[in-house]
RODREN-399339 format. One record per residue (C-alpha): residue in one letter; x, y, z. Coordinates in steps of 0.25 Angstrom, whole numbers, plus 2048, in hexadecimal, padded with zeros to 3 digits. Example, Ala and Ser with C-alpha at 12.3 -4.5 7.8 and 13.67 -1.06 7.14 Angstrom:
<lotis>
A8317EE81F S8377FC81D 
</lotis>
This chain:
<lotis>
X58087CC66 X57187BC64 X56D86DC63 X57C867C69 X57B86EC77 X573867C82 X574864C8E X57F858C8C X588860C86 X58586EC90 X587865C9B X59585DC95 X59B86CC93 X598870CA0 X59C865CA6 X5A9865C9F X5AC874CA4 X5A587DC99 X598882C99 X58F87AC91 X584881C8D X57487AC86 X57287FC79 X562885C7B X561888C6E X55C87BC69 X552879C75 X54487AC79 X54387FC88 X540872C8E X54B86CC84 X554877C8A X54F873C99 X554865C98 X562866C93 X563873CA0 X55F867CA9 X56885DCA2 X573863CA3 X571869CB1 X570859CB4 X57D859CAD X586862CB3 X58686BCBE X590876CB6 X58C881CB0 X583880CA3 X57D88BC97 X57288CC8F X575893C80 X565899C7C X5648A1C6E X5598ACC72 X5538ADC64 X54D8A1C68 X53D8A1C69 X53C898C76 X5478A1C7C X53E8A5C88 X53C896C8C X54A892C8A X54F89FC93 X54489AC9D X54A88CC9F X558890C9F X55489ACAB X54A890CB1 X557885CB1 X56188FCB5 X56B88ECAA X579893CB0 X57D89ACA1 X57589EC95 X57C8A1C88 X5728A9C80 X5728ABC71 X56A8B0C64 X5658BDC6B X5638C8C75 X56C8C4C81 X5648CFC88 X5578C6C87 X55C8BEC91 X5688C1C98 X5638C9CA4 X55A8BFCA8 X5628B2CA5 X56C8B8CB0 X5618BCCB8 X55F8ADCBA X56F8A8CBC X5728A7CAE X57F8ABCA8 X57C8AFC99 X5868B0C8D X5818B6C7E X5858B1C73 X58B8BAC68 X5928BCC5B X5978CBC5A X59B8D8C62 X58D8DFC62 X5858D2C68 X5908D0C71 X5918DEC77 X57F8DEC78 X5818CEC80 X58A8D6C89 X5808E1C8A X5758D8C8E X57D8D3C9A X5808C5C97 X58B8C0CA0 X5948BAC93 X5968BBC84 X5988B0C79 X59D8B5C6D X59B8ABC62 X5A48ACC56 X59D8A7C49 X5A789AC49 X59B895C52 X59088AC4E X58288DC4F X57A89BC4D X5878A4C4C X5878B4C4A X5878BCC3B X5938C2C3E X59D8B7C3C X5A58BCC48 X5B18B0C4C X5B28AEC58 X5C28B2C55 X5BC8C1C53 X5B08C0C5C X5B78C0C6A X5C08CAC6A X5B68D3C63 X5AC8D3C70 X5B68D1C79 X5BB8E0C7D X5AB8E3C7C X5A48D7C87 X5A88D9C94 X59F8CAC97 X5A68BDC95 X5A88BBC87 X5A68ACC83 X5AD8A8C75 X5A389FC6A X5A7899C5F X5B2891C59 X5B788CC67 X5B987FC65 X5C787CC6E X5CF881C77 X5D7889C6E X5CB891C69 X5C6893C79 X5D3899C7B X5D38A2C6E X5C68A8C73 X5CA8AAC80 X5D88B2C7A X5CD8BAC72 X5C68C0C7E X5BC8B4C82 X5B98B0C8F X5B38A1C8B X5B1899C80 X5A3893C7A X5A5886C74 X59B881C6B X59C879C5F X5A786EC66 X59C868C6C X593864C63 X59F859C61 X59D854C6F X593846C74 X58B850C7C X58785AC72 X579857C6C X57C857C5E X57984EC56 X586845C50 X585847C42 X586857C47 X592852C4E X59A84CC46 X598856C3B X59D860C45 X5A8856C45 X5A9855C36 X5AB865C34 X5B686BC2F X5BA87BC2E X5AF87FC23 X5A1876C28 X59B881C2D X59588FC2A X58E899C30 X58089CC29 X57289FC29 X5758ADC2E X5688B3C27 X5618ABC34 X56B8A7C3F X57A8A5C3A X57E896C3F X58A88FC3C X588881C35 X58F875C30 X58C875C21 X58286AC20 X577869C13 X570871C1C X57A87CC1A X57A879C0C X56B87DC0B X56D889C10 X57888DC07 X57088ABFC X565894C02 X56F89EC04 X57589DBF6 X56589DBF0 X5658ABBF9 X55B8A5C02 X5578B0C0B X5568AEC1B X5468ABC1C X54B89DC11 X55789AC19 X55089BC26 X545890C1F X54F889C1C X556887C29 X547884C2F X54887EC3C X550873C44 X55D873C3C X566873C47 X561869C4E X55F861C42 X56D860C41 X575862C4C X56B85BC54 X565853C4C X57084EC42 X56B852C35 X577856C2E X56F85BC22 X563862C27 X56A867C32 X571876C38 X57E871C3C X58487BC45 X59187CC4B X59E884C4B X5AA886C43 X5B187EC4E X5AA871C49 X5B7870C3F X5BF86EC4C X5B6863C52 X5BA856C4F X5B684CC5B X5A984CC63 X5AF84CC71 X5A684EC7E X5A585BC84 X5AD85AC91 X5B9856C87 X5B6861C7E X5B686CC88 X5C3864C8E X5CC866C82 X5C6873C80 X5CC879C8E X5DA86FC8C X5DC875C7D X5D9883C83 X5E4881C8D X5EE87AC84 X5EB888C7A X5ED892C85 X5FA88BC8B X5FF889C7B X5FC898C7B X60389CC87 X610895C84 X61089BC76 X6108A9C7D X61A8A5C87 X62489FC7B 
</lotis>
């Protein structure tokens, strides 16, 4: 959600009864600062902050985040163990992102208080492993004894409730709303996310940081390097700097990374947030009654 998660669209979640979260990894500390402040004005319900630790500035991100006393920080892209201990020293609950069984079990080891497993269907920097979410859950589940939090392909309240019949204790949803007023992504990101169909995107780049895209010219030119056998020093040139928020945030649609999930084939209407988590939690009890009348038949 880099580039689509401020403090708008944190604070609509929550509002609505989810836990919006800031995506940090697009911000400069004092960036970050604002949108925590912003959406603190905004709401007075629970709110996140998702950080990648590989980032170089992760020191002055945690700083602000401890400083403005975030009540949850969803780590990712790194050691859990780097930060956990003293995140919860501070009041901060902490949940680690992972893709497979062995990441999972060493987040549980570093005593984080939940986990999100993230099955590849998911946009963004995704894991090697190409793990579905379908697979992913009940794999970890007889091994984390924490809170386990399904990612990926959640899209409805027919997939929240597939994931929690799997073994998860929540749902993470991401991709459904980049399609809403409050995200900050540009329209022309939109409405190709509107425009996607079952084969637009493809998990690539994993010689650097695997990420899932909508194939764009952008995609094009890195097939062409991988059918020259470009090797990961050309790829990583090519990939330079800025190309996600050329266009996600931005709006270039040729330049531009264009990252979201699977689940933009399901997305057809740009809807705000409040109605979004609405139909998520009716269609999640209309599933489970359908469910429970079929078993009682």
């Amino acid at each position: 959600m880099v580039w689509v998660s401020g403090w708008r669209l944190a604070a609509a979640v929550s509002e609505a009864g989810g836990l919006g979260v800031i995506g940090a990894g697009s911000m400069y500390p004092e960036i970050l600062r604002e949108h925590i402040q912003k959406c603190k004005a905004a709401t007075s319900k629970p709110f996140g902050v998702n950080v990648p630790l590989m980032y170089p500035d992760i020191d002055q991100l945690m700083a602000v985040i401890l400083a403005e006393k975030v009540p949850v920080v969803i780590t990712s892209a790194g050691n859990p163990k780097l930060w956990t201990a003293s995140l919860q020293e501070n009041g901060c609950l902490v949940l680690h992102v992972v893709s497979s069984l062995p990441f999972a079990l060493k987040a549980q080891e570093s005593g984080v208080d939940a986990v999100i497993a993230e099955g590849f269907e998911a946009g963004g920097h995704n894991g090697r492993e190409e793990t579905t979410t379908l697979v992913l859950i009940p794999l970890l589940r007889p091994h984390i004894k924490v809170p386990l939090v399904a990612a990926g392909g959640i899209a409805s309240g027919q997939a929240m409730l597939a994931a929690l019949a799997l073994g998860a204790d929540g749902v993470q949803v991401g991709s459904r709303f980049v399609a809403t007023p409050e995200a900050s992504a540009h329209d022309h990101f939109k409405q190709v996310v509107l425009d996607a169909t079952q084969d637009s995107t493809v998990l690539t780049l994993k010689e650097l940081a695997p990420v899932r895209l909508i194939k764009n010219p952008f995609y094009e030119q890195v097939q062409k390097l991988y059918a020259q056998g470009a090797t990961p020093e050309q790829l990583k040139e090519a990939l330079g700097t800025g190309r996600a928020k050329k266009g996600m945030f931005e709006g270039d649609l040729v330049e531009g990374e264009l990252e979201i999930g699977q689940v933009a084939a399901q997305i057809d209407q740009i809807k705000p947030a409040a109605k979004v988590v609405e139909e998520i939690l009716n269609d999640y009890h209309i599933a489970l009654r359908a469910l429970t009348n079929l078993d009682q038949a």
